[in-house]
N, CA, C and O atoms as a MOPAC input file, in Angstrom:
PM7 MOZYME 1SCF
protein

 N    -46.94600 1   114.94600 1   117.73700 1
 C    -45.98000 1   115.99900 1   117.57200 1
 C    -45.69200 1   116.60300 1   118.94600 1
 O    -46.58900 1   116.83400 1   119.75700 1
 N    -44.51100 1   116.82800 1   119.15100 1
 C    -43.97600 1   117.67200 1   120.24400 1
 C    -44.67000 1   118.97000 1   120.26600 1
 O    -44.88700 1   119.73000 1   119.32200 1
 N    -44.99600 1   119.09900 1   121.57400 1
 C    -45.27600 1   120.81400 1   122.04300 1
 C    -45.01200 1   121.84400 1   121.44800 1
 O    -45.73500 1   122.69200 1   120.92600 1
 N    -43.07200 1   121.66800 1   121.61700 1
 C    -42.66400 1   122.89900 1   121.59000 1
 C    -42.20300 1   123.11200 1   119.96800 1
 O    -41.58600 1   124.07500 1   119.51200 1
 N    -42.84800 1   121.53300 1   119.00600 1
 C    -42.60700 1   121.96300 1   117.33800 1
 C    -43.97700 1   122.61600 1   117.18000 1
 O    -44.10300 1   123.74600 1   116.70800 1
 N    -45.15100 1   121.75000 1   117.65500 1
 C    -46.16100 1   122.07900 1   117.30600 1
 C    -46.41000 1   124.23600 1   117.66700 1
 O    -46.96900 1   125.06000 1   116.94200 1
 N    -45.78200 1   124.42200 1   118.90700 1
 C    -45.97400 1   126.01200 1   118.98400 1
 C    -45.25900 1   126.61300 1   117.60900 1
 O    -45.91900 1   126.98700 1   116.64000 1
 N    -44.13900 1   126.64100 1   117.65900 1
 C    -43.56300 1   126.82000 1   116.37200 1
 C    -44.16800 1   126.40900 1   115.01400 1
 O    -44.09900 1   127.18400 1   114.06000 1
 N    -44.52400 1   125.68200 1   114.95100 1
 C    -45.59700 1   125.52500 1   113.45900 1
 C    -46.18800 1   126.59300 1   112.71400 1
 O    -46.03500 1   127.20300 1   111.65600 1
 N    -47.50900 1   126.53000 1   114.50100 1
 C    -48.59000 1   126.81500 1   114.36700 1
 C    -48.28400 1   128.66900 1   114.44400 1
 O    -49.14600 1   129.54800 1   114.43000 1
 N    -47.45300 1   128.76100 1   114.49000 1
 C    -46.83300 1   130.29600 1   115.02200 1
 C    -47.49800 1   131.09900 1   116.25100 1
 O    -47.61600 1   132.32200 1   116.17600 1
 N    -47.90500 1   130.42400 1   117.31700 1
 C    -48.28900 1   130.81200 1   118.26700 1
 C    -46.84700 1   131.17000 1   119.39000 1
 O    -46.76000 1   132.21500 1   120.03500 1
 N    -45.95500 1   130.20400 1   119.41300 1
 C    -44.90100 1   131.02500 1   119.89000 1
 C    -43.83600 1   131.36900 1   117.96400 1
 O    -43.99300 1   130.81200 1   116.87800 1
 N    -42.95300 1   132.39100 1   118.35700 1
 C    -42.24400 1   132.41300 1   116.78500 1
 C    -41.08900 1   131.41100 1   117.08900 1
 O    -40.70900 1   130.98200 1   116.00000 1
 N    -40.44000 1   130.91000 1   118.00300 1
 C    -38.94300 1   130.25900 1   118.09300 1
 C    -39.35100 1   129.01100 1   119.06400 1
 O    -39.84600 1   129.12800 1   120.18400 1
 N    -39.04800 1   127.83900 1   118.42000 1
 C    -38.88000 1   126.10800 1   118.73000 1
 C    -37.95800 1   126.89900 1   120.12400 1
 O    -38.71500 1   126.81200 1   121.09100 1
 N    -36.60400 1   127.63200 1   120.56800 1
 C    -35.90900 1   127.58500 1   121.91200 1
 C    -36.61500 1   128.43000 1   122.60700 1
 O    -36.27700 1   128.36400 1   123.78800 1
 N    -37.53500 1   129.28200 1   122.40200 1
 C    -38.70500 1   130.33200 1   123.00100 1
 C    -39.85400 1   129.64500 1   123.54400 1
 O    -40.42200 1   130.19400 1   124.48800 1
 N    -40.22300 1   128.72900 1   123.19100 1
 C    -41.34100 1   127.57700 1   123.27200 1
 C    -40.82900 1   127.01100 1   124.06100 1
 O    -41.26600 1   127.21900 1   125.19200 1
 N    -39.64300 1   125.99900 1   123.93100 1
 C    -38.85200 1   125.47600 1   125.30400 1
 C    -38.82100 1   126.26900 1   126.62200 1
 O    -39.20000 1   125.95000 1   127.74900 1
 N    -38.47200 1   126.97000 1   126.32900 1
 C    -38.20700 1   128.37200 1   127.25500 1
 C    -39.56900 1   128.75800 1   128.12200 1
 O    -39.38000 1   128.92800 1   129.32600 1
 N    -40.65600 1   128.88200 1   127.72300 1
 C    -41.82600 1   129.02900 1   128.23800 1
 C    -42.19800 1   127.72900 1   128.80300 1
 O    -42.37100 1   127.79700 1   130.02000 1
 N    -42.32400 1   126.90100 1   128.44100 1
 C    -42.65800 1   125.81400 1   128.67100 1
 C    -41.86500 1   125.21100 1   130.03600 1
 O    -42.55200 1   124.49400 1   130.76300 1
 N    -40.52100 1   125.44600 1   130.41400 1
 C    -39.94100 1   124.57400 1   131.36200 1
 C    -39.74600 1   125.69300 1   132.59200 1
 O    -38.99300 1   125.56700 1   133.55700 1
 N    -40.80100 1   127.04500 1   132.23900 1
 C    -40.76400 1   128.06100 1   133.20000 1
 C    -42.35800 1   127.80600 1   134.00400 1
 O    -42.76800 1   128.25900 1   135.07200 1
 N    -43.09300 1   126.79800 1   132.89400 1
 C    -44.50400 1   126.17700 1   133.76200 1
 C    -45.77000 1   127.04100 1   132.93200 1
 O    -46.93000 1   126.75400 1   133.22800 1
 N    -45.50000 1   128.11400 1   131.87700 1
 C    -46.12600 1   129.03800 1   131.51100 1
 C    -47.22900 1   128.15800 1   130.45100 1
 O    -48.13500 1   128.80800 1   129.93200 1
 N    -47.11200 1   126.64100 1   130.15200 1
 C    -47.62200 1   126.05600 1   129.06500 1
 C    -48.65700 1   124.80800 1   129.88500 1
 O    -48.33000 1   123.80500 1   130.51900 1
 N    -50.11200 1   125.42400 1   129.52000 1
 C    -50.51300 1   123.84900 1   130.23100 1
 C    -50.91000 1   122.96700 1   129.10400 1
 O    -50.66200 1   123.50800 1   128.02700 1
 N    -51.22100 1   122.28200 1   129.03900 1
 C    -52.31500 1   120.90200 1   128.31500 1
 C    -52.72300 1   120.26200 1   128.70600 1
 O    -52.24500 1   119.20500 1   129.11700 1
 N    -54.56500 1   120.89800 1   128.77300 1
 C    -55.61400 1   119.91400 1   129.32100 1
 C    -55.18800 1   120.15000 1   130.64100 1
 O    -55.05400 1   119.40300 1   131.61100 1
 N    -54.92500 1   121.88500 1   130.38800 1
 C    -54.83500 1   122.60700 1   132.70600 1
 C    -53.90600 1   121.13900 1   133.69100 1
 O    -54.18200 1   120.64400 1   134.78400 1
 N    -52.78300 1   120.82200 1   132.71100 1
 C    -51.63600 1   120.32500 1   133.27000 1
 C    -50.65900 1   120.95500 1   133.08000 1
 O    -50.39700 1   121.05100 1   131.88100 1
 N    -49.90100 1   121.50000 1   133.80800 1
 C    -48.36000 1   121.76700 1   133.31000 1
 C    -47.73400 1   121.08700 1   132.42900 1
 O    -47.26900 1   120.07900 1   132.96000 1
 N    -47.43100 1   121.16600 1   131.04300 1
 C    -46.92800 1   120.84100 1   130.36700 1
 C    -44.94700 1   120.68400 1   129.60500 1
 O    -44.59900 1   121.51700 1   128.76900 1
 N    -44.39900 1   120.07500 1   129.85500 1
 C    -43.17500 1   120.01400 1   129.38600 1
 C    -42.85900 1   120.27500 1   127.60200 1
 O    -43.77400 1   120.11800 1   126.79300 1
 N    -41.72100 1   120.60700 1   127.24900 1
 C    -41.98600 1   120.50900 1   125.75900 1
 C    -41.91800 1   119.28300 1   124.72100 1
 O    -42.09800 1   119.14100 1   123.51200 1
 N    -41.56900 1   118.48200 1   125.79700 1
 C    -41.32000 1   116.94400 1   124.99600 1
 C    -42.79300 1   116.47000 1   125.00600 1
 O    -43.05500 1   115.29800 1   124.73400 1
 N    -43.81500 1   117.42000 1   125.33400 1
 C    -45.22200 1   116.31900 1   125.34300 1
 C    -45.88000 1   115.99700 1   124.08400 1
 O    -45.68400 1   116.72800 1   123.11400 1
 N    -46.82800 1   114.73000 1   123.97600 1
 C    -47.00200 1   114.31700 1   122.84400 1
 C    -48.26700 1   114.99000 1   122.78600 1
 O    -49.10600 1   114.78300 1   123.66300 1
 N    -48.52600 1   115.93900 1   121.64000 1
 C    -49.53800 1   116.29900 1   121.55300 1
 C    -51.00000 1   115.41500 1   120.58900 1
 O    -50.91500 1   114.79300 1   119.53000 1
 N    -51.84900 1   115.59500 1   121.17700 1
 C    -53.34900 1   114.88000 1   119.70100 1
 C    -54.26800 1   115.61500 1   119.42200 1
 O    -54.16400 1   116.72400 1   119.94600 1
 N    -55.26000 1   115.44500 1   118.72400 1
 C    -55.87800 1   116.46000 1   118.23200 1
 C    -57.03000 1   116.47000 1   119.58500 1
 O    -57.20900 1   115.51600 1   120.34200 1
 N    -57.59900 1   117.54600 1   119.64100 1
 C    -58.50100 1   118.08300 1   120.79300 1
 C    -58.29600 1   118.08800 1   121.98300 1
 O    -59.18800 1   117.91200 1   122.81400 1
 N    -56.87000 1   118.32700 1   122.30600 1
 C    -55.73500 1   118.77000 1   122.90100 1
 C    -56.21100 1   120.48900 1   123.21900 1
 O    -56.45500 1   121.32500 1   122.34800 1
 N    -56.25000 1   120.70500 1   124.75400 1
 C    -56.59900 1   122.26500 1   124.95300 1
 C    -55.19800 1   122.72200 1   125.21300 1
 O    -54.48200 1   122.27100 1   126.10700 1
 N    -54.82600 1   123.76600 1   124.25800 1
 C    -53.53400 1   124.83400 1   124.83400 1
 C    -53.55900 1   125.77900 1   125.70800 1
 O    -53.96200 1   126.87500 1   125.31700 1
 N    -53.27500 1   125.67500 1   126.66600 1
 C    -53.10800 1   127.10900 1   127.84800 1
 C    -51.59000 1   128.01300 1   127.70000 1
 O    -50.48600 1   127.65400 1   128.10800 1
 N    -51.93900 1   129.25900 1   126.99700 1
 C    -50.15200 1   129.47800 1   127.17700 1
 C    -50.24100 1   131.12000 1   128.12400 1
 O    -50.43700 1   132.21100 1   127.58800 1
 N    -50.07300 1   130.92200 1   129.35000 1
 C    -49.62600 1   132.09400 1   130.42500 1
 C    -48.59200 1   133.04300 1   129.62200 1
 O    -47.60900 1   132.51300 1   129.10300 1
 N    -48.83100 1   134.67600 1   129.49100 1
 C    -47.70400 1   135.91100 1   129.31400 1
 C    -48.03400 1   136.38800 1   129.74400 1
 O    -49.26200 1   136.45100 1   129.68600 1
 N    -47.23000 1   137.33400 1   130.74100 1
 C    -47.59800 1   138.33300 1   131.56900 1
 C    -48.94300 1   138.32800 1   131.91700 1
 O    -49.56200 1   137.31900 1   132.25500 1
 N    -49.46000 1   139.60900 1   131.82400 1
 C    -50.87100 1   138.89800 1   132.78900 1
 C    -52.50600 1   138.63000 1   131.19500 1
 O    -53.73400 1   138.70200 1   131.23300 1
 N    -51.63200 1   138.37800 1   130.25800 1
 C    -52.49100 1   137.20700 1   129.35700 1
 C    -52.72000 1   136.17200 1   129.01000 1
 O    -51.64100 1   135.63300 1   128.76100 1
 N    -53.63100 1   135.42500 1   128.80100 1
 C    -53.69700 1   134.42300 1   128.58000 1
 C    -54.25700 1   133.84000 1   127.57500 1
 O    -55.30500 1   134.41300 1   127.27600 1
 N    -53.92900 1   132.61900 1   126.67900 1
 C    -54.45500 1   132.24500 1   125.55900 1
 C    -54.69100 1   130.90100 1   125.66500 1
 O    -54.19000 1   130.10800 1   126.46200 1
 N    -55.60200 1   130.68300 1   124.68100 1
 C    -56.37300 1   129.11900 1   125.20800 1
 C    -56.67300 1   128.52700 1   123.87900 1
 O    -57.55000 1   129.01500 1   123.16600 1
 N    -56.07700 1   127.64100 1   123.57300 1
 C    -56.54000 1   127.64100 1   121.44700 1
 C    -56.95200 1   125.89100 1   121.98300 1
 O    -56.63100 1   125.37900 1   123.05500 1
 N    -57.53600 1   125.41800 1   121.14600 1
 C    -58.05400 1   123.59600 1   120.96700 1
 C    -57.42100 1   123.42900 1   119.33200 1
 O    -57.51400 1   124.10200 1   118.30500 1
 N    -56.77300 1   122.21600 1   119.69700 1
 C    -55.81700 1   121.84200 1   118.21700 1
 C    -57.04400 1   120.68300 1   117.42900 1
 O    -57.55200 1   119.63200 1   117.81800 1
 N    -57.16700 1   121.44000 1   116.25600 1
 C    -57.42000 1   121.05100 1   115.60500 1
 C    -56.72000 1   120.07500 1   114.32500 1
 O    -57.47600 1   119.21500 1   113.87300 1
 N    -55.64300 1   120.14300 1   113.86100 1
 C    -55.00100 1   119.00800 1   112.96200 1
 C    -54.01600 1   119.45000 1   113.67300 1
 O    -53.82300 1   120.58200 1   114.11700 1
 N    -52.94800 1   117.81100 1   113.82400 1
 C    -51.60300 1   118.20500 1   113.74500 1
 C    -51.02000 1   118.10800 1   112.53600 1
 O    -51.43100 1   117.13500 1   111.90500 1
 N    -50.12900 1   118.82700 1   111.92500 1
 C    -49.30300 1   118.78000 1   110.98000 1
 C    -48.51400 1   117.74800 1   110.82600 1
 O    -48.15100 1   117.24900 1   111.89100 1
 N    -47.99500 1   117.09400 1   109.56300 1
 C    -47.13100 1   116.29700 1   109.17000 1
 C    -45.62100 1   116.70900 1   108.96800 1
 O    -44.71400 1   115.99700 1   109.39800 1
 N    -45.43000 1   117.70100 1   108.40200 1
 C    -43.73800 1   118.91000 1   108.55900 1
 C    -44.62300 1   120.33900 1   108.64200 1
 O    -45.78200 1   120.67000 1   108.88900 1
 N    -43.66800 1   120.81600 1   108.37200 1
 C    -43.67700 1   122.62400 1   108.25600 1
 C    -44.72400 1   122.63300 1   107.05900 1
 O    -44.95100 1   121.93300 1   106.07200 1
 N    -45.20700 1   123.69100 1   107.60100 1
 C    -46.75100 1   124.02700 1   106.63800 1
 C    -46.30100 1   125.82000 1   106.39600 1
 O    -45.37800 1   126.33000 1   107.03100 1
 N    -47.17800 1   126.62400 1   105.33300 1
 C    -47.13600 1   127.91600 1   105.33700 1
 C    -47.68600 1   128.47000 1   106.40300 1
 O    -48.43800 1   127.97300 1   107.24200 1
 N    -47.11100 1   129.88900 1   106.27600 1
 C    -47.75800 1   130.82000 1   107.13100 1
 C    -49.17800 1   131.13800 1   106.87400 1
 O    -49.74500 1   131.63300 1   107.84900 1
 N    -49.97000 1   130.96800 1   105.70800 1
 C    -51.34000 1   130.75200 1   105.70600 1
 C    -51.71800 1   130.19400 1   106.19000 1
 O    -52.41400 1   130.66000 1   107.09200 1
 N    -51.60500 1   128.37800 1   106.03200 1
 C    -52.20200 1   127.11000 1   106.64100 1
 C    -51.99700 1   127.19700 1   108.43600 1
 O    -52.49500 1   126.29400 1   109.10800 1
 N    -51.32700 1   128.20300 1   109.04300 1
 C    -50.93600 1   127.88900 1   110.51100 1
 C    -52.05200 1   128.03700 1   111.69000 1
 O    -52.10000 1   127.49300 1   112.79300 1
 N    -53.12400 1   129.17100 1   110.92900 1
 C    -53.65300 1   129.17800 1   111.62400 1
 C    -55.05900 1   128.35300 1   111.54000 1
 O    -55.97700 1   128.66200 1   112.29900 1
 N    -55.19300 1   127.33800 1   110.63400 1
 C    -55.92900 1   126.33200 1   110.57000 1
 C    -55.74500 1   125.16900 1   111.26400 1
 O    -56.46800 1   124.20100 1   111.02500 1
 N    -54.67000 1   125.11400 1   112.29000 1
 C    -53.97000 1   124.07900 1   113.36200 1
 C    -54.65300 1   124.06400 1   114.58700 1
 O    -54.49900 1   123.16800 1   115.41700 1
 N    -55.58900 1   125.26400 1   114.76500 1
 C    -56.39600 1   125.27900 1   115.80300 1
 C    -57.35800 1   126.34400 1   116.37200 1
 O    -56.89900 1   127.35600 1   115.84200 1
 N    -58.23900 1   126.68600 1   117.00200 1
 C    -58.93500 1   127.40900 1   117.20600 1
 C    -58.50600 1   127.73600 1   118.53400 1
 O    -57.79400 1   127.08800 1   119.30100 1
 N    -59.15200 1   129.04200 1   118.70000 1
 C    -59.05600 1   130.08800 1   119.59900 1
 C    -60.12500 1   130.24100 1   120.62500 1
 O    -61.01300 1   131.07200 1   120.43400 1
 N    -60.10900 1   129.51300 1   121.68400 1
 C    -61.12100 1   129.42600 1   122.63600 1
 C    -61.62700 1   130.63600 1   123.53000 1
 O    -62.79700 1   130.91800 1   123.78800 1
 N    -60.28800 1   131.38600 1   124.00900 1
 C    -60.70200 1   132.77900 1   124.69600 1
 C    -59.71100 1   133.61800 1   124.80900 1
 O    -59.89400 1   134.72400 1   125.31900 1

């Protein structure tokens, strides 16, 4: 799955063009690479996502097959720090 569906899924960013948007500004790593939004993501995959001066770090745990609920989203991955 793409990056910038998988942010949107998982509701870590809320908008698929917001996710793009972060992402081609350098704010998105994977596996402490700069990440594009076309990247192919797999499971145990580390997320780095830079905002202002926070930072979030989740490890993907399943990727999804389509759109899942807003319950199931946050079972897409854990929260490292």
């Amino acid at each position: 799955m793409r990056l910038d569906k998988f942010l949107k899924v998982s509701r870590l960013i809320k908008r698929r063009t917001v996710a793009n948007k972060v992402s081609e500004q350098g704010r998105i790593y994977v596996n402490n690479v700069i990440a594009k939004p076309a990247k192919q993501l797999k499971e145990g995959d580390i997320i780095t996502i830079v905002q202002a001066d926070t930072e979030i770090k989740v490890k993907i745990i399943r990727i999804p097959i389509g759109n899942i609920s807003i319950q199931e989203a946050s079972s897409l991955y854990e929260i490292i720090k």
